[in-house]
N, C-alpha and C positions, 0 to 999 in steps of 0.2 A: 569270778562267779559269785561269790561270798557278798562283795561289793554292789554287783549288778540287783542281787538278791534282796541287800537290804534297803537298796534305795527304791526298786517295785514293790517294798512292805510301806512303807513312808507316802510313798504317793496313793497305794492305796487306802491308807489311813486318810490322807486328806481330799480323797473323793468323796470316803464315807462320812466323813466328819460335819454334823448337824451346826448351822447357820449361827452365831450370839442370839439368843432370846431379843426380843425388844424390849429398850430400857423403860420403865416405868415413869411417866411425865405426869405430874399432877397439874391439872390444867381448870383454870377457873374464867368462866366467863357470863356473862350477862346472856338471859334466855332471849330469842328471839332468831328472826328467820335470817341475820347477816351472819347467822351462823355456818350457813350453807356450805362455805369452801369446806370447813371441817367435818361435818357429816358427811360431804364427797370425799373427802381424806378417809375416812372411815370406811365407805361403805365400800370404797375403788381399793384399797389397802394400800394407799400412798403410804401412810404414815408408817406399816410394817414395812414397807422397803426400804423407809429410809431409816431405817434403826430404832422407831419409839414407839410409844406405845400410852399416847393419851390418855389419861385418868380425867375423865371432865365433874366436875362440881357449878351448878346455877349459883350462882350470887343473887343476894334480896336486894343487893346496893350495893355500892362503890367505899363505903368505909366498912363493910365487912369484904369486900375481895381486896381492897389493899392494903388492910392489917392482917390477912392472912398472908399473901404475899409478901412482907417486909418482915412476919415470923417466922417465914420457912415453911408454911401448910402448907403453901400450893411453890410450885418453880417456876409455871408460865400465867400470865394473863392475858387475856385479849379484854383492854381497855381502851376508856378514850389515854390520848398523850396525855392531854390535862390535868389526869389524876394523876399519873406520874409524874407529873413536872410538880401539880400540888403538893404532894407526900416528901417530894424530895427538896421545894423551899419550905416547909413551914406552915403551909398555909392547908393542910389538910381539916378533912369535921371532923377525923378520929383526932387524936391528940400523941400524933407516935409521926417518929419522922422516919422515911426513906432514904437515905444519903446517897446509897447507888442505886440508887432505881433507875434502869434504862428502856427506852425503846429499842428491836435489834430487825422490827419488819415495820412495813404499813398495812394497810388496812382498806379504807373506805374513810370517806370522807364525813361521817356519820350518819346522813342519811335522814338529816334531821331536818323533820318536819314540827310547824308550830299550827297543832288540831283544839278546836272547840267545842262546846257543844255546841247542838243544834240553832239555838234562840241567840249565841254568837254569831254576826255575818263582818264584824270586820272591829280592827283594833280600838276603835273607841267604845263597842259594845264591852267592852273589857270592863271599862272603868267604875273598879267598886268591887269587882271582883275576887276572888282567888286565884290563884295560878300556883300549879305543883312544878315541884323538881326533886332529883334526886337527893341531894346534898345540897347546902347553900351556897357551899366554896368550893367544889371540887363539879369534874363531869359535863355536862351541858347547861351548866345554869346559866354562868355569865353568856352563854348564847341567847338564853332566853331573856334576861334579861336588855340586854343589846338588842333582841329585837324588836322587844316593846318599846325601849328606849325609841328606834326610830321610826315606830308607829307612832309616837308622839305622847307614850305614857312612861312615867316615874315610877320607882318601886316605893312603899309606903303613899305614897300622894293617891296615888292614882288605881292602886292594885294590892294584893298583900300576896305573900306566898306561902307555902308551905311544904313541907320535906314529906314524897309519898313513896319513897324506894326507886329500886331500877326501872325501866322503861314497860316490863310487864304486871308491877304495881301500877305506873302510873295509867298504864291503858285503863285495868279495872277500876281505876276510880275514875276516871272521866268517864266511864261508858254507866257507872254509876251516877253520875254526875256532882260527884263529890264536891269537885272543882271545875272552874268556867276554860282552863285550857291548859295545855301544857307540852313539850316537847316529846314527838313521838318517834322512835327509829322505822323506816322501811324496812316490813313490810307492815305494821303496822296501822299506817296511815290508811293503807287501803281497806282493811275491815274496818277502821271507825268510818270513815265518807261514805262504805255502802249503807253504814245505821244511819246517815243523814248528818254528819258532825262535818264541821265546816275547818277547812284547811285552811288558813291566813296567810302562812310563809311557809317558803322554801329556804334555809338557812345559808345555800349555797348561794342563789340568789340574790339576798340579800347580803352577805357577807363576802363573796368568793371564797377563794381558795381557805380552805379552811381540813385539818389532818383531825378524823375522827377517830376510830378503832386505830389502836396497833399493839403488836406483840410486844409486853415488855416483861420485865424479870429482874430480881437483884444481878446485879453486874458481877457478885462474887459468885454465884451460881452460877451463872452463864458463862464465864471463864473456865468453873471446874467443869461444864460439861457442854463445851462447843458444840460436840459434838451431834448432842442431842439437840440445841438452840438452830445448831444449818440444818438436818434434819426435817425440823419440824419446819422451817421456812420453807426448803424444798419443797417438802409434802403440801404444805398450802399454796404454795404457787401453782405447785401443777395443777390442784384442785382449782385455781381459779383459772387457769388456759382450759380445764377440760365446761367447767361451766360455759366459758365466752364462745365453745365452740356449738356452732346453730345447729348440727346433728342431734347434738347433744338436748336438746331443749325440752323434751318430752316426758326423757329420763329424770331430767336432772328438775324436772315438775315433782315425779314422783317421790325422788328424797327427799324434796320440800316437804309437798304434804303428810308421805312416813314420820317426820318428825316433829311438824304441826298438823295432828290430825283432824281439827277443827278447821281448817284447812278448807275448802272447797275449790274445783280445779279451776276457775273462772280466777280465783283470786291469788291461785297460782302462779298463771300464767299471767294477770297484772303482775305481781310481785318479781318475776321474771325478767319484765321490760324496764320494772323498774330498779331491780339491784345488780341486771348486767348491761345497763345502760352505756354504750358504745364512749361515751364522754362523764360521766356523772358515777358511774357502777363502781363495782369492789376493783380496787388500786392494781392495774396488771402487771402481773411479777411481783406483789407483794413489795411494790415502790413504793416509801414514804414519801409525801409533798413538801418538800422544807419552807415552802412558802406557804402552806398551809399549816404549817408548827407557825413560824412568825403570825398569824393571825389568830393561834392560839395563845403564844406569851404578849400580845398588844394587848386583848381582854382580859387576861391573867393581871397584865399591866394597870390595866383600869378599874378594875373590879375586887379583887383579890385582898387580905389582908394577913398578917401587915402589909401593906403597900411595900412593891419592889417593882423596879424596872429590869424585866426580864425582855432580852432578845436578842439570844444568840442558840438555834438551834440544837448546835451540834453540841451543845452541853447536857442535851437529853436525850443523843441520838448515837449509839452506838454501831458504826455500819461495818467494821470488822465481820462482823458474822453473816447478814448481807451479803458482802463481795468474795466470801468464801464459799455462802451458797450458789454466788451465781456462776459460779466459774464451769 
C-alpha cells in the first residue's frame, strides 16, 4: 500500500508540474514585410510550442546584424546566405570575420526587385546615375550589380554607387529620390510602383535560381542549443504551411498590415500574391535551394574581394538541424 501510495504522489506531481518556460532567442532581422512567417509564428504561438521565445531586434544593415551576430548579441539571424558566406571568407564591409557562421533553414529566394524612380523607364536611363545598396561586398549588391551589368551598364563607367543601409533605408531614399534606383525586397516594390517608380527587373528572372533570406547562426551556438535552432525551424515552417493555406488569406492580410500599419489592405493583398506566390513565394518547409546558393558563390566568385573561387555549397549549409526538424 505504502508503495501504491508513493507512486500516486509522483504521478500526481507530474500532472501538476508547469511546462519549461520558453528559452529566450535573440533574433535579428532586417524590417520588412518577408517577415510574415514570424509574426504568424508569434501571433499563432508556434514559437511557444516549440520551446522559444524570440527576442527580435530591426537591423539598419548587414554589417551591424553580422558583427552582432559573430559577437554573441544576437543567436539567430534571418539574413541573406551571402552575408554569411561573406563574414565567413573574408570578404565582409565590417572588418571581423565569421569562421562558423552557418545556414541551418531557407527562406525565400529574396524577392528582389530592381525599382527607379519615376523619370527611369529602363536601364540605359541609368547612365550617369547613382544607384544604392546595402553594403558594397556583402547582401544583394553583387545582384545589383550583375544586373546592370546585363542591362548593358558598368559600375564606375556608366553608374556610381553608394552605401544606403538595409532595404527600409533604401526605400526612403528612393522615394526621396536620393538615388536613381536600387534593389528592393517584396513587398516593398509594390508601394514604390503605386507612387509611379518604375520596376526594371525581376532578379529571379533575370538570374534564376538564386537563395535569398535564410536562418543562420554561429555553428557553436547552434550545436549548444539544437534545440532551440529545430524549434524555431519548426515554428517557421508551420508558419509558412498556415500562410500558403487559401482559408487563411484574409487573416493572414490582417498580420500584415498589424505590422505594417501604413499598410493599406489593397497592397496587402498584392503583397500576398506576391510573397505566397505558388512557385516564386517564401521557400515551403523552410527548404534551402542549393542551386540557388551556387548562384550565389558564382557572383560571390565574380564580384567579391579578395578574389576566391567559391562553389561548394554545403560549406555554408548546415542541414543536421533541418532533417531533425523535419522528422
Amino acid at each position: 500500500m505504502r508503495t501504491l501510495a508513493f507512486v500516486a504522489i509522483l504521478l500526481a506531481g507530474c500532472a501538476t508540474r508547469e511546462p519549461a518556460p520558453p528559452k529566450p532567442v535573440n533574433l535579428i532581422v532586417f524590417p520588412g514585410g518577408f517577415n510574415w512567417p514570424i509574426w504568424v509564428a508569434q501571433e499563432k504561438g508556434l514559437f511557444g510550442r516549440h520551446g522559444i521565445e524570440p527576442r527580435i531586434t530591426p537591423t539598419p544593415g548587414s554589417a551591424f546584424q553580422l558583427t552582432g551576430l559573430i559577437e554573441g548579441k544576437f543567436d539567430i539571424a534571418m539574413t541573406a546566405i551571402d552575408n554569411l558566406i561573406a563574414y565567413r571568407e573574408g570578404q565582409g564591409e565590417a572588418k571581423i570575420l565569421g569562421p562558423d557562421l552557418v545556414a541551418f533553414m531557407g527562406g525565400d529566394n529574396g524577392f528582389l526587385r530592381l525599382v527607379a524612380v519615376p523619370e527611369v523607364k529602363n536601364f540605359a536611363d541609368l547612365k550617369g546615375k547613382t544607384v544604392s545598396v546595402d553594403a558594397l561586398t556583402t547582401g544583394y549588391a553583387f545582384v545589383l550589380f550583375e544586373l546592370l551589368e546585363r542591362g548593358g551598364l558598368q559600375r564606375d563607367r556608366d553608374y556610381q554607387v553608394e552605401r544606403a543601409g538595409g532595404v527600409m533605408q533604401r526605400f526612403n531614399a528612393l522615394m526621396e529620390k536620393k538615388h536613381a534606383a536600387t534593389l528592393l525586397l517584396s513587398p516593398f516594390e509594390v508601394q514604390a510602383e503605386a507612387r509611379g517608380y518604375t520596376r526594371l527587373a525581376d532578379a529571379s528572372t533575370m538570374l534564376g535560381a538564386y537563395q535569398g533570406l535564410v536562418g543562420g547562426a554561429r555553428k557553436s551556438w547552434a550545436d549548444a542549443n539544437r534545440d532551440a535552432v529545430v524549434g524555431y525551424i519548426r515554428a517557421f515552417s508551420e508558419a509558412v504551411d498556415w500562410l500558403y493555406e487559401g482559408k487563411n488569406r484574409d487573416e493572414a492580410v490582417a498580420i500584415l498590415r498589424k505590422n505594417l500599419p501604413a499598410m493599406s489592405e489593397q497592397a496587402g493583398q498584392t503583397a500576398y500574391a506576391v510573397l505566397l506566390h505558388p512557385r516564386d513565394g517564401f521557400q515551403r518547409k523552410a527548404r534551402i535551394d542549393l542551386e540557388g546558393v551556387r548562384t550565389v558563390l558564382r557572383l560571390r566568385s565574380k564580384y567579391a574581394e579578395p578574389q576566391k573561387s567559391l562553389t561548394d555549397p554545403a560549406r555554408y549549409y548546415d542541414d543536421s538541424f533541418y532533417r531533425t526538424a523535419m522528422r
